[in-house]
C-alpha positions in Angstrom: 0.0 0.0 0.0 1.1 3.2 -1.2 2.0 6.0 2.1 -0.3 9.2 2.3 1.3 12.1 1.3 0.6 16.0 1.6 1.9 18.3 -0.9 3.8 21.6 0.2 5.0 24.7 -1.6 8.6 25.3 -2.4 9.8 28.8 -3.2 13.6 29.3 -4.8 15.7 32.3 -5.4 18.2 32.3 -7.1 20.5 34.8 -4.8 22.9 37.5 -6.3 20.3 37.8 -9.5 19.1 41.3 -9.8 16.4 40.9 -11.0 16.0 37.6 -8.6 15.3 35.0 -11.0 12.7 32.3 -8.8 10.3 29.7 -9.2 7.5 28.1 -6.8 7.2 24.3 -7.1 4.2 22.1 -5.3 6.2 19.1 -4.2 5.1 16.1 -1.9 6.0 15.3 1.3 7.8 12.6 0.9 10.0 13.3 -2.0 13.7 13.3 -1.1 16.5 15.8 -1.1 18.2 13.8 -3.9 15.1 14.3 -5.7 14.1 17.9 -4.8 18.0 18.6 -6.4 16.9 17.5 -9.7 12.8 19.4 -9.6 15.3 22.6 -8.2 17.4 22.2 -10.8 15.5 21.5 -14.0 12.8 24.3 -12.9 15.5 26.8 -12.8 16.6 25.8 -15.8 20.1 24.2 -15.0 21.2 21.3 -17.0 22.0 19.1 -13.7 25.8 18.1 -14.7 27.8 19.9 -12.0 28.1 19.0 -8.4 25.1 20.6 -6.3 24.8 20.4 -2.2 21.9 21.5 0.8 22.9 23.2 3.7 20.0 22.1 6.1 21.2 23.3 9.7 24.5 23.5 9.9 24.5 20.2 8.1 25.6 19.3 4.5 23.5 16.8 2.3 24.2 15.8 -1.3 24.7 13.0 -3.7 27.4 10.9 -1.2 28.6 8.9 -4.3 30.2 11.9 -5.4 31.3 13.0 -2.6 35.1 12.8 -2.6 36.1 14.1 0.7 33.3 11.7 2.4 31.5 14.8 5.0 28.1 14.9 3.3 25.0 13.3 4.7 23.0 10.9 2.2 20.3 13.3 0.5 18.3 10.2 -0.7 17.3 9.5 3.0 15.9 12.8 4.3 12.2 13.9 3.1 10.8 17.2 2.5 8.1 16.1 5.7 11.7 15.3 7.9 12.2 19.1 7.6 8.8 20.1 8.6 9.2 17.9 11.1 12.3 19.9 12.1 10.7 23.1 11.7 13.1 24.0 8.4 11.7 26.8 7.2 14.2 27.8 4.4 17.9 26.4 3.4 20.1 26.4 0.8 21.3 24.9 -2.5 24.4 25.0 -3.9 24.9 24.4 -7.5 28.1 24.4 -9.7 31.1 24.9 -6.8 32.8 26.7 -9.6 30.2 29.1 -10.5 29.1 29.2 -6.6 25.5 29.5 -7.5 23.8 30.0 -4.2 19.6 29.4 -3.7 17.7 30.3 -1.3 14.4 27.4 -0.6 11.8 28.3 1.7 9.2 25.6 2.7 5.5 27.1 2.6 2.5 26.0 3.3 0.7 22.8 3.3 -1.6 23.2 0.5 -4.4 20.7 -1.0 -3.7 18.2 -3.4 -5.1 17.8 -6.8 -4.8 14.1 -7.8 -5.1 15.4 -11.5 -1.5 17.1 -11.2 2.1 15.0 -11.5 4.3 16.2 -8.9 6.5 18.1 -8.7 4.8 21.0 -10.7 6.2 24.4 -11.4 3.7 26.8 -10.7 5.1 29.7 -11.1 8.1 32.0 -11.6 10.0 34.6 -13.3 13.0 35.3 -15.1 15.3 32.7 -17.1 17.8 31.2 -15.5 21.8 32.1 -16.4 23.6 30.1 -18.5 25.5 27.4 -17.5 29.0 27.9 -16.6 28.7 31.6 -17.3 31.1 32.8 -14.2 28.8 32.8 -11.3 26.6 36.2 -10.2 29.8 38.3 -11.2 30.1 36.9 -14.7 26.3 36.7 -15.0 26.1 40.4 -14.5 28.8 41.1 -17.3 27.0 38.1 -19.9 24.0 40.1 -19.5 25.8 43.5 -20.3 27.5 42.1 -23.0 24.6 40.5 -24.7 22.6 43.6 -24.6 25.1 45.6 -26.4 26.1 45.0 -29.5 29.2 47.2 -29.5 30.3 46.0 -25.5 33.7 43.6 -27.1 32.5 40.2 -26.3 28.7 40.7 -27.8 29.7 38.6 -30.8 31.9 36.1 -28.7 29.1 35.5 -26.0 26.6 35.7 -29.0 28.0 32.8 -30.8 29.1 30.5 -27.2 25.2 30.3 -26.2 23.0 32.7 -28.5 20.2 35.0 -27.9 19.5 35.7 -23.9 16.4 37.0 -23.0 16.1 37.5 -18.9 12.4 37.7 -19.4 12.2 34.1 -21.2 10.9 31.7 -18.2 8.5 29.5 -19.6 6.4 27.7 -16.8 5.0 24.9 -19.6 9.1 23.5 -20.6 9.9 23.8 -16.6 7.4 21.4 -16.1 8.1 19.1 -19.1 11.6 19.1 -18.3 10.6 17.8 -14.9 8.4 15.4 -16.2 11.0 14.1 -19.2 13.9 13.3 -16.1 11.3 10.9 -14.5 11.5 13.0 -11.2 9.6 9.9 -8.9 6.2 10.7 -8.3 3.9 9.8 -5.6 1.4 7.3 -5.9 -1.4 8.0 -3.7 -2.1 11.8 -2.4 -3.9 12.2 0.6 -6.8 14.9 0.0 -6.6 17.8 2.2 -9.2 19.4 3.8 -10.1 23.1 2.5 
């Protein structure tokens, strides 16, 4: 028999974005950290090939199997309801060491379950996310500079690494079907909450 599950709201910033590039995810309760790295990830709009890490308390979770230095707790066996639990309100996740991409997740409220809807489901944001491997906030800030003007000296060499940027180019519909196309582990029975 399937467990019961509740569904909560996520919220992620992106920090160091001006304007703050976010989303807002309704994930269940008992999806894992592991798991909550990939719906953070492909909703932003990363493409989930560098290193990524929670800082939940004090405490460090990621992927342990790539974990070379051995200090990180298993992600796969903490649950978004553990955190409640805990009383986590908000934590972070690092993605890209190099790049330093710091997010800010809050844990919001409880909210009721559709059992039409696939979870996780991006419901809403704003903003695209940066390109990969584009220097972090500081060489964000210059890529979008550059981009914009066409006589800044690396316009054309920025144009032709990664094309056209548009910040305002967040598409809620691909966040989700990227989510969807990774096989993210869904839930198989969702308790109905009471209004």
């Amino acid at each position: 028999m399937a467990q019961e599950v509740t569904t909560y709201q996520i919220r992620i910033t992106l920090k160091e974005t001006e304007p703050a590039v976010w989303r807002q995810l309704e994930v269940v309760s008992n999806m894992s950290l592991n798991n909550l790295a990939w719906a953070l990830s492909l909703s932003m709009g990363w493409e989930c090939y560098h290193l990524y890490l929670f800082e939940v308390d004090g405490r460090e979770y990621g992927d342990i199997e790539r974990d070379d230095m051995g200090g990180w707790f298993n992600d796969r066996t903490i649950k978004i309801y553990d955190l409640v639990k805990r009383g986590v309100k908000s934590f972070k996740f690092l993605y890209d060491f190099g790049d330093g991409w710091e997010h800010e997740v809050e844990i919001g409220k409880e909210v009721q379950a559709k059992s039409e809807l696939s979870y996780p489901i991006c419901i809403d944001g704003q903003y695209a996310c940066p390109p990969e491997d584009c220097g972090g906030p500081g060489g964000f800030a210059e890529y979008k500079k550059a981009i914009k003007d066409s006589k800044h000296p690396r316009h054309q060499e920025l144009l032709d690494w990664r094309g056209p940027y548009d910040l305002t180019d967040f598409n809620i519909e691909l966040a989700n079907n990227k989510m969807i196309s990774k096989k993210i582990p869904k839930n198989l029975k969702i308790k109905q909450l009471e209004a």
